[in-house]
Backbone bond lengths (Angstrom), bond angles and torsions (degrees), N, CA, C in turn:
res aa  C-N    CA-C-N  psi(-1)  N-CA   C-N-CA  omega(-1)  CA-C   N-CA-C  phi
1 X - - - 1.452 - - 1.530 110.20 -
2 X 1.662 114.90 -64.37 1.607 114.12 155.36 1.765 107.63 -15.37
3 X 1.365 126.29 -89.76 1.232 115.93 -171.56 1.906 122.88 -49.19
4 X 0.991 97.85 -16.21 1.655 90.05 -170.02 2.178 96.13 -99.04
5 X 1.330 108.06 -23.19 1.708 90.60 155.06 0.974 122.46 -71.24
6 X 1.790 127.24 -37.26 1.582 127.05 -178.65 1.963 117.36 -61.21
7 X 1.563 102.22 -30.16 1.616 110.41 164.62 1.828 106.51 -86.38
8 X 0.986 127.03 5.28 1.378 110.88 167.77 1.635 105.36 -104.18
9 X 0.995 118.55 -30.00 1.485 124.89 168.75 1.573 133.43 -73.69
10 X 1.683 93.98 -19.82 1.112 108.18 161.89 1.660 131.77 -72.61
11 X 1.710 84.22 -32.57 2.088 99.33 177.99 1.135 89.39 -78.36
12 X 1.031 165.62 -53.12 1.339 168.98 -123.66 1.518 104.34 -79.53
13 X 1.550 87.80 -71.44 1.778 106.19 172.82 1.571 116.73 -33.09
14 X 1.473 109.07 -61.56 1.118 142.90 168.65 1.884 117.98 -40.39
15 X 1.200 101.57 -49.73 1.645 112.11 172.61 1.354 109.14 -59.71
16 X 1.919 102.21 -55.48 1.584 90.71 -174.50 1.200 110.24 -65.95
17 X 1.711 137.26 -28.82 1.201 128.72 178.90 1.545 114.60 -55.84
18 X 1.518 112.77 -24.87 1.957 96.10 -164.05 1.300 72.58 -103.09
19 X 1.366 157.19 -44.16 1.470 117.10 -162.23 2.017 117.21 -84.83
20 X 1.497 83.56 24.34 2.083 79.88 173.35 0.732 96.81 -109.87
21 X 2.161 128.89 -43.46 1.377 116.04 -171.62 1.235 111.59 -83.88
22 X 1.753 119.63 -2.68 2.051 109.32 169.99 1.702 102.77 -76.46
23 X 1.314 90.01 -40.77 1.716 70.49 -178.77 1.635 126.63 -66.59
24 X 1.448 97.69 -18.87 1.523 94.94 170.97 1.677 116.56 -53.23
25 X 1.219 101.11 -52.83 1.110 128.32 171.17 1.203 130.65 -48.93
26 X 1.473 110.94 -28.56 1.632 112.48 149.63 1.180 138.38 -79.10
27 X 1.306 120.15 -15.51 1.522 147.18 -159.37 1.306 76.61 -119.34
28 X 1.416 170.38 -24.90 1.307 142.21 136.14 1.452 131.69 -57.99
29 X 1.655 99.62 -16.91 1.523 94.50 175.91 1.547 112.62 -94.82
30 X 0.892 94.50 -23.89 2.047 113.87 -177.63 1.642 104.58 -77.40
31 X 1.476 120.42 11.44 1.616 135.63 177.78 1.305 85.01 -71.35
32 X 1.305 104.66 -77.47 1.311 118.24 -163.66 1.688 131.21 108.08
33 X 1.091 105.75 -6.29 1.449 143.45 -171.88 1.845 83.43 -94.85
34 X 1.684 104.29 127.90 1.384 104.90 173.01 1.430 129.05 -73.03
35 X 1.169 125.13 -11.76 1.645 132.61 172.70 1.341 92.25 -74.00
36 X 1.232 131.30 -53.89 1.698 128.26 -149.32 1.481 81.30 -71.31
37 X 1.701 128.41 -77.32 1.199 132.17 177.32 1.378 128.11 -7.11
38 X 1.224 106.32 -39.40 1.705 132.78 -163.16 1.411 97.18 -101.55
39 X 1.085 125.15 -18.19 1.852 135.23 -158.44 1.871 88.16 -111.58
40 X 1.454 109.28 -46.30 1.200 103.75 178.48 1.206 147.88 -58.11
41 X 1.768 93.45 -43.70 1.735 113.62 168.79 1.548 100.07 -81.38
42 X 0.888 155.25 -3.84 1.294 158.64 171.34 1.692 114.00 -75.07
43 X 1.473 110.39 -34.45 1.255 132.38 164.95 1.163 122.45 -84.23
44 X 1.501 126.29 -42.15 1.130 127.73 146.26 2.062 130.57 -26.63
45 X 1.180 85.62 -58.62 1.279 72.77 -175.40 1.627 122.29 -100.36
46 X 1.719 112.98 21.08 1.276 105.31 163.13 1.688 110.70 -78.14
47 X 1.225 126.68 -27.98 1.283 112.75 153.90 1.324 148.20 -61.14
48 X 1.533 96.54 -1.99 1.351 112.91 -174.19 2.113 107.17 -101.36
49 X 1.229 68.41 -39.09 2.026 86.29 167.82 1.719 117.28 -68.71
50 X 1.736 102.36 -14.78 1.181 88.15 177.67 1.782 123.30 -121.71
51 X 1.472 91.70 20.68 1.479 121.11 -168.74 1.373 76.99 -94.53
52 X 1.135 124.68 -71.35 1.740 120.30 -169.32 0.984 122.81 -29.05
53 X 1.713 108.05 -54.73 1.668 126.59 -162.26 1.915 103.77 -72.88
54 X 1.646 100.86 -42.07 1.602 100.17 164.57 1.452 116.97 -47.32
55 X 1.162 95.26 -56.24 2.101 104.69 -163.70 2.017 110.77 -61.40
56 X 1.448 101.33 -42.42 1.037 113.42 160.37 1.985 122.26 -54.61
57 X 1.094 111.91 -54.47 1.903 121.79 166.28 1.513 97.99 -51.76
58 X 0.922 132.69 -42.21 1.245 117.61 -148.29 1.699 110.69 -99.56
59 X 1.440 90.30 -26.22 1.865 116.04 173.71 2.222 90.77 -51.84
60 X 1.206 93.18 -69.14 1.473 100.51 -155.71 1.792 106.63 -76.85
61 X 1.354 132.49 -3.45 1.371 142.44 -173.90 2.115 74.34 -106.54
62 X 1.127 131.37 -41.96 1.471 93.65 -165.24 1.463 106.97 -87.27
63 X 1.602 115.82 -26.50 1.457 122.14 152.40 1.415 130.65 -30.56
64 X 1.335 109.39 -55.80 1.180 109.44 -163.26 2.006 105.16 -83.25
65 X 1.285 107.34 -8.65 1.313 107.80 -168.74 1.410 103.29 -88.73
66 X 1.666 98.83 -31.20 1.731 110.12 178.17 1.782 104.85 -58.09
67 X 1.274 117.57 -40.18 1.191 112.35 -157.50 1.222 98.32 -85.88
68 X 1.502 124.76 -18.93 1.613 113.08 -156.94 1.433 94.62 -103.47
69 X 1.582 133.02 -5.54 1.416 141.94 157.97 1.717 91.43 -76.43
70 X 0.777 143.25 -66.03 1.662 124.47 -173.25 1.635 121.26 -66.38
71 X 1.195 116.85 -8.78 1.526 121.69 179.81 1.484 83.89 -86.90
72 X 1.451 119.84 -51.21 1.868 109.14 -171.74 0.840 106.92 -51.83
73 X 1.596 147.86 -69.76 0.592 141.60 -160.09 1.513 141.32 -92.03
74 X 1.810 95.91 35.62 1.354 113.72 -177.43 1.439 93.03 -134.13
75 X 1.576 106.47 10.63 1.900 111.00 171.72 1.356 98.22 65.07
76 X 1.599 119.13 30.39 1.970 111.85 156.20 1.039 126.33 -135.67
77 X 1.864 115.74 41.90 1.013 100.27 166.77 2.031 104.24 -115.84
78 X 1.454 92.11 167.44 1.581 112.90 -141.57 1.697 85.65 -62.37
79 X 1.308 131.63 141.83 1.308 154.15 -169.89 2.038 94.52 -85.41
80 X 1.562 116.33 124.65 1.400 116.69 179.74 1.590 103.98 -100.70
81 X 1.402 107.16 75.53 1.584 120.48 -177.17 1.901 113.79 -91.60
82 X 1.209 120.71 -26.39 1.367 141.95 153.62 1.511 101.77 14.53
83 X 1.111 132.43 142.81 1.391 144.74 155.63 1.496 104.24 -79.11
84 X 1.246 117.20 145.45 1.605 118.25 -151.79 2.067 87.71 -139.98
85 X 1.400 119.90 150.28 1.147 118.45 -166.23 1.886 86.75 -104.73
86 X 1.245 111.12 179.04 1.848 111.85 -179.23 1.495 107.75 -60.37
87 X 1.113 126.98 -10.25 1.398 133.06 -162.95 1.447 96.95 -100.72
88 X 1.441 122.80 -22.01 1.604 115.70 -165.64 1.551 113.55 85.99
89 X 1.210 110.78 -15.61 1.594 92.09 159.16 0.973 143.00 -46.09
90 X 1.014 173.45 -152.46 1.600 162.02 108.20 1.713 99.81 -79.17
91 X 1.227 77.53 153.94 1.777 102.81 -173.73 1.373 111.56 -71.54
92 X 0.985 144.27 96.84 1.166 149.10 -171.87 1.861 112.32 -45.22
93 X 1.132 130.20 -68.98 1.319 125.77 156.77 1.582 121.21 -12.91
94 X 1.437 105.44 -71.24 1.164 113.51 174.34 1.474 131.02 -60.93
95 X 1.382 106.49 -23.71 1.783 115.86 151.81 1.313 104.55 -49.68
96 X 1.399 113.23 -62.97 1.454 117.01 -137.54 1.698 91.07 -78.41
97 X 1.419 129.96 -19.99 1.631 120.88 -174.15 1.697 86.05 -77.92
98 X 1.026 135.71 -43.53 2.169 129.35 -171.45 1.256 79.39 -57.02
99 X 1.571 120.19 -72.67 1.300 113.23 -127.70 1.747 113.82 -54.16
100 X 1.430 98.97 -18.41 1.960 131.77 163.38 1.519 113.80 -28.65
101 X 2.204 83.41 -81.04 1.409 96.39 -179.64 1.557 109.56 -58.58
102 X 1.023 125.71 -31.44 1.511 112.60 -177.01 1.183 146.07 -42.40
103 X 1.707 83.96 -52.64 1.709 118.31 -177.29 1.577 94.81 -70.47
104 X 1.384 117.42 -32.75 1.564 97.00 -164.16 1.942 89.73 -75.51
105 X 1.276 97.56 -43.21 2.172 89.69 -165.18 1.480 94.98 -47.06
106 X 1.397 138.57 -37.85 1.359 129.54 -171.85 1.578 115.83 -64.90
107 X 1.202 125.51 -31.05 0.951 142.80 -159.03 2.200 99.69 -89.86
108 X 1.193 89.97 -40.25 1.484 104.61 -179.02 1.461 107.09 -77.05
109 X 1.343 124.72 -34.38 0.994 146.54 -166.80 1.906 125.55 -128.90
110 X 1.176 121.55 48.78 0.960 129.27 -173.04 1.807 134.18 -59.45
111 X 1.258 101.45 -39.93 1.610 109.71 142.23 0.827 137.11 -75.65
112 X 0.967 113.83 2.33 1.863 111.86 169.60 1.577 119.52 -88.69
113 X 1.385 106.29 126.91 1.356 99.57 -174.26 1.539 112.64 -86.56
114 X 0.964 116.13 -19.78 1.510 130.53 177.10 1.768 114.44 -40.82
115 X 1.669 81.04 -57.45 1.916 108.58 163.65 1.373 114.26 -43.26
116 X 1.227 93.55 -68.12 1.632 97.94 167.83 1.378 144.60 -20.47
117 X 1.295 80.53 -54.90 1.927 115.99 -166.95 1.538 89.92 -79.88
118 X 1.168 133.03 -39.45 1.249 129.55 -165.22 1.517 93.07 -77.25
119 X 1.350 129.82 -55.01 1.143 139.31 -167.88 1.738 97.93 -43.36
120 X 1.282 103.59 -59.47 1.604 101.59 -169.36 1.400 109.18 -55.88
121 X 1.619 117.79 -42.54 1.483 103.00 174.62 1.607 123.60 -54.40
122 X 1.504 109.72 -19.38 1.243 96.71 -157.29 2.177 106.71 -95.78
123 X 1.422 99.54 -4.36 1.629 122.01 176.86 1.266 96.63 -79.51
124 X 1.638 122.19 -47.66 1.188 131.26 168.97 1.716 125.60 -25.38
125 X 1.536 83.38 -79.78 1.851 102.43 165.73 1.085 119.39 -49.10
126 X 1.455 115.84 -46.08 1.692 116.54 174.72 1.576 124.91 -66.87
127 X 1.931 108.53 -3.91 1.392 90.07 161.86 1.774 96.06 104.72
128 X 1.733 98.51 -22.50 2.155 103.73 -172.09 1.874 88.99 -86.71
129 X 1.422 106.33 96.43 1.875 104.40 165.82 1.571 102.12 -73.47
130 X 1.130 112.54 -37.15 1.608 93.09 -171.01 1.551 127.82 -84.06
131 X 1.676 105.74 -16.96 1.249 98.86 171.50 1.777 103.04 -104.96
132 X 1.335 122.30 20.30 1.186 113.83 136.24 1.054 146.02 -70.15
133 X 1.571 95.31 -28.73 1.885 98.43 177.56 1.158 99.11 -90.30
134 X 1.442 145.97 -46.31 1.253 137.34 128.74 1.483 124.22 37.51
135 X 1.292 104.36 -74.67 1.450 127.50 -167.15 1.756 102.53 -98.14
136 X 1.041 121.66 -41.58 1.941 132.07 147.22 1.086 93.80 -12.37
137 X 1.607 110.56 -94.65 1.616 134.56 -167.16 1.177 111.66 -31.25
138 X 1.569 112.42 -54.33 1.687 124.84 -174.83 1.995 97.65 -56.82
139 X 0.779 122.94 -44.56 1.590 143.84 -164.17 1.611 110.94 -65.64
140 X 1.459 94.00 -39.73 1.522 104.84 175.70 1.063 115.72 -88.54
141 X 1.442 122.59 -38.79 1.727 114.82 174.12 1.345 114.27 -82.70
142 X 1.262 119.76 15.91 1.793 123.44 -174.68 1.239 85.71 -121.61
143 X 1.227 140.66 -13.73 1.797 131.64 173.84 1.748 91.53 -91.44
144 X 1.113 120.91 -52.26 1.488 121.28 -157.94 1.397 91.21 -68.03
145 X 1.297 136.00 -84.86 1.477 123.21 174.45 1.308 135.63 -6.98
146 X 1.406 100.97 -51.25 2.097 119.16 -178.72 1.509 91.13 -68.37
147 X 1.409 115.02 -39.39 1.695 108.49 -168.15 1.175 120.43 -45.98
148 X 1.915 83.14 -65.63 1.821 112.57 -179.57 1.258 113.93 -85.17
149 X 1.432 128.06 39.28 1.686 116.56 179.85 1.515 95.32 167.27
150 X 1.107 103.79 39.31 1.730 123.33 146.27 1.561 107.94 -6.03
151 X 1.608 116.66 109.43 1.538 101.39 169.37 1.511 118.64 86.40
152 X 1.320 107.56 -25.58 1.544 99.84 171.04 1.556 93.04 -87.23
């Protein structure tokens, strides 16, 4: 719950930011003067660049939560048993031996999104964010596919 107020407060933040800097951005284009014009649409669409990048985060954070609530509760999603250092980190070693087994179940198992999903936790633990989400993404369009196209 904590995380899903800190992302509602965050769009929030975010709203008031694109509707102060669009309006800047209109009141530079409505100058009329071609620098301001040029200054305006230029302003314009950093709010528009960052409406995307929101809508997009939020596509794959509600995705990935959807899927990792249906792996639970089909008893497959990956168990967070990890040796943890005093700080709560996870032990890096012990990432890196999952993050092992993982790669090989993916490899054994390449359609499976389940695999997948595990995979990302285990890039996760190891500290790799990008080829966790990476491997997320892969996870979500190999669940969405099986959904919508049963059997292929």
């Amino acid at each position: 719950m904590r995380v899903r107020v800190v992302v509602v407060l965050l769009v929030v933040a975010f709203g008031f930011y694109a509707v102060t800097i669009g309006w800047r951005g209109v009141l530079l284009v409505a100058d009329g003067r071609p620098a301001a014009v040029a200054l305006g649409v230029g302003v314009l669409l950093l709010p528009l660049l960052g409406c995307w990048a929101v809508w997009r985060e939020l596509r794959f954070g509600l995705a990935t939560q959807r899927l990792g609530q249906e792996l639970a509760a089909a008893g497959r999603l990956p168990v967070d048993d990890l040796p943890r250092r005093p700080s709560g980190r996870i032990d890096r070693a012990a990432a890196m031996a999952t993050f092992e087994d993982q790669r090989r179940e993916v490899e054994q198992r390449p359609e499976d999104y389940a695999a997948w999903y595990s995979l990302a936790t285990a890039y996760d633990a190891a500290g790799d964010r990008r080829r966790a989400r990476a491997a997320a993404r892969r996870a979500i369009a190999l669940h969405h596919a099986a959904v919508h196209n049963p059997g292929h």
